[in-house]
N, C-alpha and C positions, 0 to 999 in steps of 0.2 A: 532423130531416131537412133543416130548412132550414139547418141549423147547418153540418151535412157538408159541404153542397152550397158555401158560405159559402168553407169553409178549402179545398176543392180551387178555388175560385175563385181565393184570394190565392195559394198556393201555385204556381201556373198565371202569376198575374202575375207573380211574383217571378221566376219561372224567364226567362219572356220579356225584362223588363228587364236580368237579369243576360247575356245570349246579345248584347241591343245596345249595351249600354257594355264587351263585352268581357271581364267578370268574374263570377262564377263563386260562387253564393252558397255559404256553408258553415254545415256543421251547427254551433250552437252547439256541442256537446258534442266535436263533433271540435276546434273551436278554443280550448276547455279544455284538450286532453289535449295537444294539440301545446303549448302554453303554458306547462304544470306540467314536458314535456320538452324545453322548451330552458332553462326556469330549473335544472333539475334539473342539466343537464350545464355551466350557465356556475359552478354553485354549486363543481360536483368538477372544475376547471378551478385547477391551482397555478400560480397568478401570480406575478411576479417568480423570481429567480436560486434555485437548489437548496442549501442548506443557509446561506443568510445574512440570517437572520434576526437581531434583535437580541443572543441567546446566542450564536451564532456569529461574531460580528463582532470583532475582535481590537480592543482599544483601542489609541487613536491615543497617540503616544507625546509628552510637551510636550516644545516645543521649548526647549532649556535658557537660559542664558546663552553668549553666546559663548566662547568660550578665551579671548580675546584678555582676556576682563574678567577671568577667574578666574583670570590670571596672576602670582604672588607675585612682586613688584620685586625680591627677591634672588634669583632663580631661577636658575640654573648654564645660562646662553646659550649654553655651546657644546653639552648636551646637546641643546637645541631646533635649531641651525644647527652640527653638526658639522662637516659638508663643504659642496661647494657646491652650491648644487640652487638651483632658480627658486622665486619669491617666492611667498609662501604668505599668505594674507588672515588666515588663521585664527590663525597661530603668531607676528604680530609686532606686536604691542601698539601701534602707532606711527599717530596721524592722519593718514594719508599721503592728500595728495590729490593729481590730474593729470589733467588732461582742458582742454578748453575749458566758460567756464562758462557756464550757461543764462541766460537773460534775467538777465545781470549779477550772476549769484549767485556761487557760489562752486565752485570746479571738483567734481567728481565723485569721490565718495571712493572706500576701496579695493576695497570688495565688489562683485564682479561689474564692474569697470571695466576697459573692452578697450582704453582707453589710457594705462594704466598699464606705465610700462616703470622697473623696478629694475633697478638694476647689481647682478651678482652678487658680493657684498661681504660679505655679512653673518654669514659665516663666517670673517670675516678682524677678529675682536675684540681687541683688548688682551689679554682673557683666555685666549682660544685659541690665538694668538701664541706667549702665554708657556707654554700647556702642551706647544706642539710645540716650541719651545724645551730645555725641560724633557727632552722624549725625547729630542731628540738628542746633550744633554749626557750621558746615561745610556748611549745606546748607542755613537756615538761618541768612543773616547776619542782621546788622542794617538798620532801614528804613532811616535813618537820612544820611546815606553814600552815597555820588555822584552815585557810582557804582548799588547797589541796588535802588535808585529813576530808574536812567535808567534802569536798570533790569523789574521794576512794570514798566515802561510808554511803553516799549517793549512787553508785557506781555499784555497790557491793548487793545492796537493799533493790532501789526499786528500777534500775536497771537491770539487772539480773532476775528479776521478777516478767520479765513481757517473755511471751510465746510468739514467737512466727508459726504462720498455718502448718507449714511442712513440720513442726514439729508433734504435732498429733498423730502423726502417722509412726510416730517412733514405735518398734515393734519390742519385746525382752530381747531378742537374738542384738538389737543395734544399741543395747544397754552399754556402757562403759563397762558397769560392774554388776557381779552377778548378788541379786536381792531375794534373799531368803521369802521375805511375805509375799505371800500368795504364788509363791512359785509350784509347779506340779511336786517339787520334792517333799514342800508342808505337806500339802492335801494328802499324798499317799502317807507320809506320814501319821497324821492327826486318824485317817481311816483307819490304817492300820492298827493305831490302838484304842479305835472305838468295836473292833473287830476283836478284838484281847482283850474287852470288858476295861479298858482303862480310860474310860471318856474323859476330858475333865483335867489329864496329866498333860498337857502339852508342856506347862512349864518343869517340868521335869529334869534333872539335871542332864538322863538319858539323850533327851530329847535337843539340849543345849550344844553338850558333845556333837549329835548326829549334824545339828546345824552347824557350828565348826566347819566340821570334815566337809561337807556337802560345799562349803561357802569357799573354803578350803583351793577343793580340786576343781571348781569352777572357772574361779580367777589364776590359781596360779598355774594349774593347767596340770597332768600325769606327772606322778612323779613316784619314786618310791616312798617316801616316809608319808607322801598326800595319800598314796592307795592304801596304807594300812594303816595310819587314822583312822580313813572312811571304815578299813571293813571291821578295824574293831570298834567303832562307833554304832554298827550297824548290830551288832553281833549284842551289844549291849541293849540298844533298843528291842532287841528281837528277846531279851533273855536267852539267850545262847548261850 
């Protein structure tokens, strides 16, 4: 009896101190079970990225030697520099340095170096030289040769005879030069002096001048002695 009386005593304290510090005692066993379930849920919690685990991780590849080293000294240099293109760190075997140098050292070599400026040269070898050399002796022969005259009269004829599709669609504006026949300048022409009772005159000397002038200021473009051609070309057609 006195025992009982005992634990509702402390139990009664306990309650009281926890109401004036503000906190709030809790049953051990509650504070097991909450315990067991937050370890429970940190335990089935998958940490880090989804599928990159050490099996999944691709190996890194080494990094080799450069080209510039595994280059054979007789190597055929115009296959590496054909034509002309901008200097390339990896493809030209050569100590090349240029820069200013650091605390008195020595200028700044070719990898990754922003003041490096090569002339584009390096396609113009002895070797390459002599290979395009070479083609043009093979494809150009003498003009003076039977073979080659008929080669150009073949060339000139029915070579120059074939059409590609896209050329049908050549409009007058994409003409080279500018062509009097059937141009809008005849037509108002020829109207004009079938309007003036002169049907019939187109060869006219009148009418020769006006084309001149017209063909004139077309191709050669404004000018002063082209505009007053035309207008006393015009002035004459007109009887002016």
């Amino acid at each position: 009896m006195a025992a009982h009386k005992m634990n509702k005593s402390i139990l009664s304290l306990g309650q009281i101190n926890g109401r004036i510090y503000g906190i709030h005692a809790l049953n051990p066993l509650n504070r097991a079970t909450y315990a067991t379930a937050l370890s429970t849920n940190n335990s089935s919690q998958n940490k880090g990225f989804p599928n990159r685990g050490p099996l999944n991780r691709r190996p890194r590849r080494e990094v080799g030697d450069p080209r510039t080293d595994r280059m054979p000294v007789d190597q055929d240099w115009t296959a590496v520099y054909p034509n002309a293109a901008p200097f390339r760190q990896g493809s030209v075997p050569l100590p090349v340095r240029m820069g200013f140098p650091v605390k008195r050292g020595v200028p700044p070599e070719k990898k990754g170096n922003l003041e490096l400026k090569i002339p584009n040269f390096l396609h113009l070898t002895p070797a390459a030289i002599k290979k395009h050399c070479e083609a043009l002796k093979r494809k150009s022969k003498c003009l003076l040769s039977g073979n080659s005259r008929i080669d150009s009269m073949y060339l000139l004829t029915h070579e120059s005879w074939k059409a590609e599709a896209w050329e049908s669609e050549k409009t007058v504006a994409d003409m080279e030069e500018y062509s009097w026949e059937n141009s809008p300048s005849q037509k108002n022409a020829l109207s004009t002096l079938v309007r003036m009772g002169l049907a019939g005159e187109g060869g006219k000397p009148e009418v020769q001048k006006y084309r001149d002038s017209v063909t004139r200021l077309k191709n050669e473009g404004e000018s002063e002695g082209s505009v007053l051609q035309y207008r006393e070309a015009g002035k004459k057609l007109l009887n002016l």
